[in-house]
C-alpha positions in Angstrom: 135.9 38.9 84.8 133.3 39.4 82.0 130.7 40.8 84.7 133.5 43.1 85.7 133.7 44.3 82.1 130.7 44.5 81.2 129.9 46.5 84.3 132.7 49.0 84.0 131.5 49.1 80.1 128.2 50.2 81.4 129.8 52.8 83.4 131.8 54.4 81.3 129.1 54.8 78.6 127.0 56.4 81.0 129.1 58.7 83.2 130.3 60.0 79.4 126.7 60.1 78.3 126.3 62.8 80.9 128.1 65.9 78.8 127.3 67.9 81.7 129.5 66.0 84.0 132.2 65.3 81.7 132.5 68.8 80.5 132.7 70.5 84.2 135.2 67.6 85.1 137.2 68.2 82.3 137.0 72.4 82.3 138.0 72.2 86.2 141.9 71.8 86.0 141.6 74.5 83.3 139.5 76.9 84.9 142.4 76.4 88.2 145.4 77.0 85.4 143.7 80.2 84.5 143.1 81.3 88.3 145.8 80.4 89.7 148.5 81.9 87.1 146.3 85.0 87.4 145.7 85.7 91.5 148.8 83.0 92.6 151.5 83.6 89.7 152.8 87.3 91.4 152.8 85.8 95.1 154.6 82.9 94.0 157.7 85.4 91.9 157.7 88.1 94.9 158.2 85.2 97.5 161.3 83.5 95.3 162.6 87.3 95.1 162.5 88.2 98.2 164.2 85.3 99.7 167.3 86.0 96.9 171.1 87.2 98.6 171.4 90.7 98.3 173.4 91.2 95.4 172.2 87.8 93.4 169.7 88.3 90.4 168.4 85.2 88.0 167.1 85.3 84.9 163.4 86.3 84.1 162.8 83.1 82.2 164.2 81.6 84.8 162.0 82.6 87.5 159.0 82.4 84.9 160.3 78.6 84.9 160.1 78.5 88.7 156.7 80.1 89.2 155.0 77.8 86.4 156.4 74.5 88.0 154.8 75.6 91.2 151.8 76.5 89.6 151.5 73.5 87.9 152.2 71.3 90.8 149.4 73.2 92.7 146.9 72.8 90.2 147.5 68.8 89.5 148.2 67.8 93.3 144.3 69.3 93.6 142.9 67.9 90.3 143.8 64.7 91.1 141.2 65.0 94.2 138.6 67.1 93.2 138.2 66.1 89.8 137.9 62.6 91.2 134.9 63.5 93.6 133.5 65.1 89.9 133.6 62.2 87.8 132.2 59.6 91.0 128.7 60.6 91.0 127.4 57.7 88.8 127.8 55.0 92.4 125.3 57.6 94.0 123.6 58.2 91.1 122.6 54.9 91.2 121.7 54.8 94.5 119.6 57.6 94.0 117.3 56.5 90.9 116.7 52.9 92.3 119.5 51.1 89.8 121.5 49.8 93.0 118.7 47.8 94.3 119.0 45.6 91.0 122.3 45.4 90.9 122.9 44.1 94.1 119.9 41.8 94.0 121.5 40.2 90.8 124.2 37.5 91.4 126.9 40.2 90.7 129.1 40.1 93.6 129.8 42.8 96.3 133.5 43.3 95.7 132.7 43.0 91.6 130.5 45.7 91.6 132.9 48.0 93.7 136.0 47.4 91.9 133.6 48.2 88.4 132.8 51.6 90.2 136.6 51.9 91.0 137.8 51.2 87.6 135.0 53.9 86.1 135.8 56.5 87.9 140.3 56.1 87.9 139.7 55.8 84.0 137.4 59.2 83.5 139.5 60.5 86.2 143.2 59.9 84.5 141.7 60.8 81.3 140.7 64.8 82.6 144.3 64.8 85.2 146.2 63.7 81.9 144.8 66.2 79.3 145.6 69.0 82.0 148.7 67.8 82.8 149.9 67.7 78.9 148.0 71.4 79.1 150.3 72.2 82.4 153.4 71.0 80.7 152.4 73.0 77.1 152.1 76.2 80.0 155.6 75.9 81.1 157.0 75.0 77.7 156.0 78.7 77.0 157.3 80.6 80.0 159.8 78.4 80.9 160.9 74.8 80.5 163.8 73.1 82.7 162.1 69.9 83.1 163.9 66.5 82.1 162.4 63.5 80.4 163.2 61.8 83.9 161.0 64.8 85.9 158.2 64.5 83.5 158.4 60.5 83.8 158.2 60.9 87.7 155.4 63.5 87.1 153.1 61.3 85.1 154.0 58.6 87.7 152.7 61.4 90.5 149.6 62.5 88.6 148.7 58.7 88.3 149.0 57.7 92.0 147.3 60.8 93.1 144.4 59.8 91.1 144.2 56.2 92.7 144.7 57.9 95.8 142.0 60.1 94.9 139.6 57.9 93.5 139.9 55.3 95.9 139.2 58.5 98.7 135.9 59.4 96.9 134.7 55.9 96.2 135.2 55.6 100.1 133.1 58.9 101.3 131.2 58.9 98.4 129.6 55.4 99.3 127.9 56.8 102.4 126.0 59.2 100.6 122.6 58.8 98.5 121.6 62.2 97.1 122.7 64.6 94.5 122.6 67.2 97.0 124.8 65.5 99.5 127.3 64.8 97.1 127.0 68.2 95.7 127.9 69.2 99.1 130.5 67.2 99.7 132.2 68.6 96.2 132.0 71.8 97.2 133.8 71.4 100.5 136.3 69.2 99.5 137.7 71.6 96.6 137.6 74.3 98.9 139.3 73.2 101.8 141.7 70.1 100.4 144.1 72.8 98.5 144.6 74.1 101.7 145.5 71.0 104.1 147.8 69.4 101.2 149.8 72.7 100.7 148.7 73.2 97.2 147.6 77.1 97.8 150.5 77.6 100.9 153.7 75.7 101.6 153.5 73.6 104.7 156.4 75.0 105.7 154.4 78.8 106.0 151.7 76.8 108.3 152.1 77.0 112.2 154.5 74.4 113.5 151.4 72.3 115.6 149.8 72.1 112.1 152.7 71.2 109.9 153.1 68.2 112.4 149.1 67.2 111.9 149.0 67.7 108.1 152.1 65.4 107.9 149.5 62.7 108.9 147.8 63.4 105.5 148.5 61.7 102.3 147.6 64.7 99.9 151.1 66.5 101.7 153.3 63.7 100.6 151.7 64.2 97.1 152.0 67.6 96.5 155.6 67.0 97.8 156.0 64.8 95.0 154.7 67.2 92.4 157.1 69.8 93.8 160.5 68.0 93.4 159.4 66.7 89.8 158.3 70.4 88.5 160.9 72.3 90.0 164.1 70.0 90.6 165.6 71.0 86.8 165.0 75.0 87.9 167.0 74.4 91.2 169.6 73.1 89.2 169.5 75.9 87.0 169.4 78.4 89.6 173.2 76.9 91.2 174.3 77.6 87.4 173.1 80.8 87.4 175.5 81.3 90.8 172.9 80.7 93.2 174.6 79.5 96.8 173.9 76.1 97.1 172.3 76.6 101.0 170.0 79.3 98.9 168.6 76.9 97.0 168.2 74.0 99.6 166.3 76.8 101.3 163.9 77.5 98.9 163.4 73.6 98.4 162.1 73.8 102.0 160.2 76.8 101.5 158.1 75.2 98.9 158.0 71.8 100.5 160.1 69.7 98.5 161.5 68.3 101.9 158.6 67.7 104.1 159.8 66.7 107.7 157.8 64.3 109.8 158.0 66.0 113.6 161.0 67.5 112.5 162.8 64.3 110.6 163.1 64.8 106.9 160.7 62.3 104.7 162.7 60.0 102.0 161.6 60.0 98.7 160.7 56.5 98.8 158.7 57.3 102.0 156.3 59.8 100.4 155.6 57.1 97.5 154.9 54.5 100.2 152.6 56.8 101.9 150.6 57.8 99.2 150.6 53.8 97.9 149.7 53.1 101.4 146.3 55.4 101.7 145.3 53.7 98.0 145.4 50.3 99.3 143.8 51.4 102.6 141.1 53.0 101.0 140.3 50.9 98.3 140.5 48.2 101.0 137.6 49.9 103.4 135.4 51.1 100.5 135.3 47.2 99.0 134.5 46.3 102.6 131.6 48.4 103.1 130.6 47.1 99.5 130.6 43.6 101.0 129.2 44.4 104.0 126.3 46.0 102.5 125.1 43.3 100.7 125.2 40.5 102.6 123.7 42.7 105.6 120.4 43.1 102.6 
């Protein structure tokens, strides 16, 4: 236990000593509030619109309130991966200058050393997805708040699983590779592409049906699920108050993936949590294997 601390103290110091990294970790989410509000924000309010019964109207705030959840749901179901391939660069930095050789000659062991990595990056990791989710939630307070202490509970709760989920993913990949450049490489394409295959820049639901069925295999889907249902459940209860038809409403909950259906059978609640807890444990699991596995094959 004191090795474990006194590694992850170690780590810590140094992965903040590195202003560069912390900084473009921390100014990610933000720079994705900003984007997406500006180029996402319109498509978001003319697709709620134009799925609205001919003769129904709801109040601007109201929609405001509906396009921000979504918005803010996108933008934390991606942090909580890509920010989490940002801050683990210090294992392969390691690797890189020499450092690994001496720590895994020293009589630290294997599954010590991984866990310390672990514990660095989910801490610096939390830290950034928890300062842009209080920035998220300061967003919507402005253009539209309908979230309960119970949704933001169950958000937080979200944020923090995606981030194990997220960590434990990068720690995995991330041990493989030895370079800057290759990790460079590998942050590039995973916050380009993940958005994509966990519905954070499209529903699911717009996606042909042969690759709704295939990204139903993926964790990130059950997560941005999550983030849907917590950001926008207090707007959907606004909307039936505002005289919205109940079978309107369940429609749009499809549309933006609040019900995600596993070849064609509707995922529980409970389901989606024991996916995404599922993949951490899996994960972390395989990457304190390879950990082990490394040293004793040296």
């Amino acid at each position: 236990m004191n090795l474990f601390k006194v590694l992850t103290k170690r780590n810590i110091k140094l992965f903040f000593k590195d202003k560069g990294l912390f900084f473009t970790s921390l100014i990610t989410p933000m720079i994705l509030l900003v984007l997406y509000a500006t180029f996402l924000g319109n498509v978001y309010k003319d697709s709620l619109l134009s799925t609205l019964p001919i003769g129904i109207t709801l109040s601007e705030r109201l929609v405001d309130g509906y396009v921000g959840g979504q918005l803010i749901s996108s933008i934390l179901a991606v942090s909580g991966v890509t920010v989490a391939f940002c801050s683990n660069m210090l294992m392969v930095q390691d690797r890189a200058n020499g450092t690994i050789r001496d720590l895994t000659v020293s009589p630290v062991k294997p599954n010590v050393l991984a866990v310390s990595y672990y514990a660095t990056t989910l801490a610096s990791t939390l830290l950034i997805c928890f300062a842009a989710t209080a920035i998220c939630l300061l967003y919507v307070a402005v253009i539209g708040w309908y979230l309960s202490v119970a949704d933001v509970f169950f958000l937080l709760l979200d944020v923090f699983l995606l981030v194990m989920f997220g960590t434990a993913l990068s720690s995995f990949i991330n041990f493989f590779l030895s370079t800057q450049g290759q990790i460079s490489a590998v942050g590039s394409i995973i916050s380009s592409v993940y958005g994509f295959i966990c519905g954070a820049y499209m529903p699911i639901s717009q996606f042909p049906e042969g690759l709704q069925k295939a990204l139903s295999f993926l964790p990130g889907t059950y997560a941005t699920s999550l983030m849907r249902v917590h950001a926008l459940g207090g707007v959907f209860s606004e909307m039936e108050k505002e005289g919205l038809p109940a079978e309107a409403v369940d429609m749009i909950r499809k549309t933006v993936d609040c019900e995600i259906l596993f070849f064609d059978t509707p995922v529980p609640l409970w389901v989606k949590y024991a996916v995404l807890v599922g993949a951490v444990i899996l994960f972390l699991a395989g990457y304190i294997l390879l950990h082990t596995f490394f040293r004793k094959k040296r």
